[in-house]
C-alpha positions, 0 to 999 in steps of 0.5 A, spaced: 424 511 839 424 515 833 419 515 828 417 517 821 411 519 820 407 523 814 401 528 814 399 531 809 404 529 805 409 532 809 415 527 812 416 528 820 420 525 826 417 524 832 421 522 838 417 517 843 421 518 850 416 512 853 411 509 850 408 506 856 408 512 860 401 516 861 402 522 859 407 519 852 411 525 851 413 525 843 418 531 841 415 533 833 420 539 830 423 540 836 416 541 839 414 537 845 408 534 845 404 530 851 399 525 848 394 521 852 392 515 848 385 512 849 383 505 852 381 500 847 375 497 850 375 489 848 
């Protein structure tokens, strides 16, 4: 999954490979990314 996001005023693609994996593994500019999101409590 790719998607646009913007920092800053900055664009960037971000690629997801899954985004129910633990760690999400994102790609930015080439770069890779490991991200644990956080829980929500509800």
């Amino acid at each position: 999954m790719k998607i646009n996001v913007k920092v800053q005023g900055k664009n960037f693609v971000v690629e997801i490979i899954d985004p129910l994996a633990r760690p999400v593994v994102a790609y930015v500019e080439g770069e890779r990314f490991e991200i644990w999101p956080e829980e929500e409590n509800g």
